[in-house]
C-alpha positions in Angstrom: 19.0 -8.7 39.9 21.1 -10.2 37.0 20.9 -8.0 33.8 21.2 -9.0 30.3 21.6 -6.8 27.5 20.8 -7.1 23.8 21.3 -4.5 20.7 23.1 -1.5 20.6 23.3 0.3 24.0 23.5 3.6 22.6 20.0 3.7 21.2 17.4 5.8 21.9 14.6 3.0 22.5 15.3 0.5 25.4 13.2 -2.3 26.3 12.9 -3.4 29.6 11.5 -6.7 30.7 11.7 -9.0 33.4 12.1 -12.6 32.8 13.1 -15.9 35.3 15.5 -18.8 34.3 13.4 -20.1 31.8 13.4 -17.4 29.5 17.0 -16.4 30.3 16.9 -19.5 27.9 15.1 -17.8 25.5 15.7 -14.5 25.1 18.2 -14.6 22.6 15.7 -16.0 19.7 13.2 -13.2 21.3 15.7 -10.7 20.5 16.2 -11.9 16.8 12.3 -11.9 16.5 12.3 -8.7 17.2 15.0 -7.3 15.0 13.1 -9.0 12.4 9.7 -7.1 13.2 11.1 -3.7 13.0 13.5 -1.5 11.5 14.3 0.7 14.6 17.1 0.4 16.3 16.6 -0.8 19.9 18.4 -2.2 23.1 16.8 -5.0 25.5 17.4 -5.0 29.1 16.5 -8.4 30.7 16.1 -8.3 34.2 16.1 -11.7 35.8 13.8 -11.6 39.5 14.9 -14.1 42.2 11.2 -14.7 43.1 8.7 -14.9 40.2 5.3 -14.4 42.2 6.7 -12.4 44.4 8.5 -9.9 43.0 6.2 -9.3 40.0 3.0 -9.2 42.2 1.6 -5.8 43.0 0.0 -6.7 46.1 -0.3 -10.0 48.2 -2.8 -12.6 47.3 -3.5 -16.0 48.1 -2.6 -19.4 45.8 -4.4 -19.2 42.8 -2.5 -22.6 41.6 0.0 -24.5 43.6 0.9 -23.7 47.5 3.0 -20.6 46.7 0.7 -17.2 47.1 1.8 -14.1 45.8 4.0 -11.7 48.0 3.0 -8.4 46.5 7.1 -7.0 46.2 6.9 -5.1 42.3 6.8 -1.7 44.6 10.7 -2.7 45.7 11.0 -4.6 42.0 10.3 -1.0 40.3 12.5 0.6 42.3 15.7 -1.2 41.5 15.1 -0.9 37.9 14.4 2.4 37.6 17.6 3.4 40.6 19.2 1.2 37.8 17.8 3.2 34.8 18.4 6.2 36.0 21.0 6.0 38.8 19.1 7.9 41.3 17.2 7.4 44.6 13.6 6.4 44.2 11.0 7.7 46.7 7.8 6.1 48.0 4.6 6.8 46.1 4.5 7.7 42.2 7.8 8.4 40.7 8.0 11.3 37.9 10.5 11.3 35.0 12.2 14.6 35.9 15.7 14.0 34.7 16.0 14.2 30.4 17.9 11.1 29.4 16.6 11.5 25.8 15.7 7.5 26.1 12.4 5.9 25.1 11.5 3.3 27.7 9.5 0.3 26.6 8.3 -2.3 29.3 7.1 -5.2 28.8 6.9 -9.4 29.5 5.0 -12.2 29.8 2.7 -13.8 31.9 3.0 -11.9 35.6 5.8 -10.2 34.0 3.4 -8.7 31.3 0.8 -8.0 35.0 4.2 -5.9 36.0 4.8 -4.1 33.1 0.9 -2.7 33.2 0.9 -1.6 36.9 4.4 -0.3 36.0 2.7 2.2 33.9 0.6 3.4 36.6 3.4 3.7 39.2 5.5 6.0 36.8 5.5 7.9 33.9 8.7 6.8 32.7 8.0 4.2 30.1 6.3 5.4 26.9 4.6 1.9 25.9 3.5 -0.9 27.7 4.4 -4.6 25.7 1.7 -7.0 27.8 1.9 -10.2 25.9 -0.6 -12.5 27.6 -0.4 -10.5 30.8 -2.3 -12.4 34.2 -4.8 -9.3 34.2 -6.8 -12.4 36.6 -4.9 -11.3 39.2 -7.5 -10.9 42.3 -8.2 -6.6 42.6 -6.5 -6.0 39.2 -9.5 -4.8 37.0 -10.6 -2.3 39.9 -6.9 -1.1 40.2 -7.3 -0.2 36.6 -10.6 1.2 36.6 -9.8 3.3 39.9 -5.9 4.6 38.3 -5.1 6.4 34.7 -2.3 4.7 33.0 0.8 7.1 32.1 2.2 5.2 29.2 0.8 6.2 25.8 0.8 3.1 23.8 -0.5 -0.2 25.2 0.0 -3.3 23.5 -2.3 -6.4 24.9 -1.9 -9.9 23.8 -4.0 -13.3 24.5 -4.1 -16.7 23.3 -7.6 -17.7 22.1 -7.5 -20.9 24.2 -5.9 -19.4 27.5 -9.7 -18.5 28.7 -10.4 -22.8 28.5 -8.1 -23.0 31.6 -9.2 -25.8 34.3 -8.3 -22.7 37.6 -11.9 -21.0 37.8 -9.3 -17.5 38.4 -7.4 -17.5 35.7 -10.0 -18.8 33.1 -11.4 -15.4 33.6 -8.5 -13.9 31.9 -10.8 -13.6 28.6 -12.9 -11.1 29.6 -10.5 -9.6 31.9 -8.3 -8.5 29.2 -11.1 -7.3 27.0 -12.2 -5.2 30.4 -8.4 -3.6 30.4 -8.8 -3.0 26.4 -12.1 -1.1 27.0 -10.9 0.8 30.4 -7.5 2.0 28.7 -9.5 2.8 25.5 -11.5 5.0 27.3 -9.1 6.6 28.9 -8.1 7.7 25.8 -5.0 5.2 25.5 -3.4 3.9 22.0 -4.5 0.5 23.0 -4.3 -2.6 21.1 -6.0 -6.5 21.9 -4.3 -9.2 19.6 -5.5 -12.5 19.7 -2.7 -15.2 19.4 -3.2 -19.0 18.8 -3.2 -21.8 21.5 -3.3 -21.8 25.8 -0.7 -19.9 27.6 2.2 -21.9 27.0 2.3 -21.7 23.9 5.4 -19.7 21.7 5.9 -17.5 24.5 9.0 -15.6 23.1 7.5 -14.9 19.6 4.1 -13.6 21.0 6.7 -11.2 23.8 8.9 -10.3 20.3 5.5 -9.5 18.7 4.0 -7.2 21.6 8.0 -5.5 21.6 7.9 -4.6 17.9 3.6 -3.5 18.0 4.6 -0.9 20.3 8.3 0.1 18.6 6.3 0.7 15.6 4.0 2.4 16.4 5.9 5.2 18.7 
């Protein structure tokens, strides 16, 4: 995977997300949104995937829109970033933190990359907060996963636009009530969870609503 980096690469907070060409384009004026939303010093790590539904998707799953299903390849996704984090072998099954880098991990994204970052947080324990801005929690099984797992991040950040739910695809217009199901499950779990409700469908100001979930979580570790 290409990797981009943003800030000051000594800090203590990184932020990982994964993004495809189209917000390679924007993740510069991301960056700057953030900065602007908090006073912490921070790093972004952009990791750029070769194959969007694929490589973001936990499991396979048919077409939901379009021909092109969903290959189910975050399990090898995961791994390379956190080899890449951490410069060590990764083995099969939940990976633990065991190694003291002194570094507080922050993943997030948007879209399937904001699906990622969630299930990320149930595969390991190494990132602290979870930045899901308008996460496809419609993916088929995904509710169940959540309800049958316990999240190891402890602050989760959830974002939706209030017209995303109005989508023509019978799957993903569900995404309303799915993401208030993922508020209630993580809240009672226990989890520092926030819902934020952002204007217009999904396409709408994706970088500032990704710079928004960022900085919700920064601030409040």
């Amino acid at each position: 995977m290409e990797i981009r980096e943003y800030g000051n690469a000594a800090s203590d907070i990184v932020l990982i997300q994964m993004t495809d060409e189209h917000e390679n384009e924007t993740i510069e004026r991301e960056f700057s949104l953030i900065r602007e939303m908090t006073d912490r010093d921070f790093l972004l790590r952009a990791y750029k995937v070769n194959n969007w539904n694929n490589d973001l998707s936990p499991w396979e799953a048919p077409p939901v829109f379009g021909n092109e299903g969903f290959g189910g390849g975050a399990a090898g996704t995961l791994s390379e970033v956190i080899k890449d984090l951490r410069g060590e072998s990764v083995l099969t099954g939940t990976v633990k933190d065991t190694g003291n880098t002194g570094k507080t991990y922050i993943i997030g994204g948007y879209s399937l990359a904001g699906l990622f970052a969630l299930w990320s947080a149930y595969e390991t324990d190494m990132f602290k907060g979870v930045a899901a801005a308008s996460p496809s929690v419609w993916f088929p099984g995904f509710s169940d996963f959540m309800e049958e797992r316990k999240i190891m991040a402890e602050c989760v950040y959830l974002s939706l636009g209030d017209r995303e739910a109005k989508a023509r695809n019978p799957v993903m217009a569900t995404v309303g009530d799915r993401i208030v199901k993922a508020r209630d499950i993580l809240a009672a779990q226990g989890v520092n969870c926030r819902l934020e409700w952002n204007e217009g469908n999904h396409f709408k100001d994706a970088d500032l609503r990704t710079a928004k979930a960022f900085a919700r979580v920064i601030n409040n570790l």
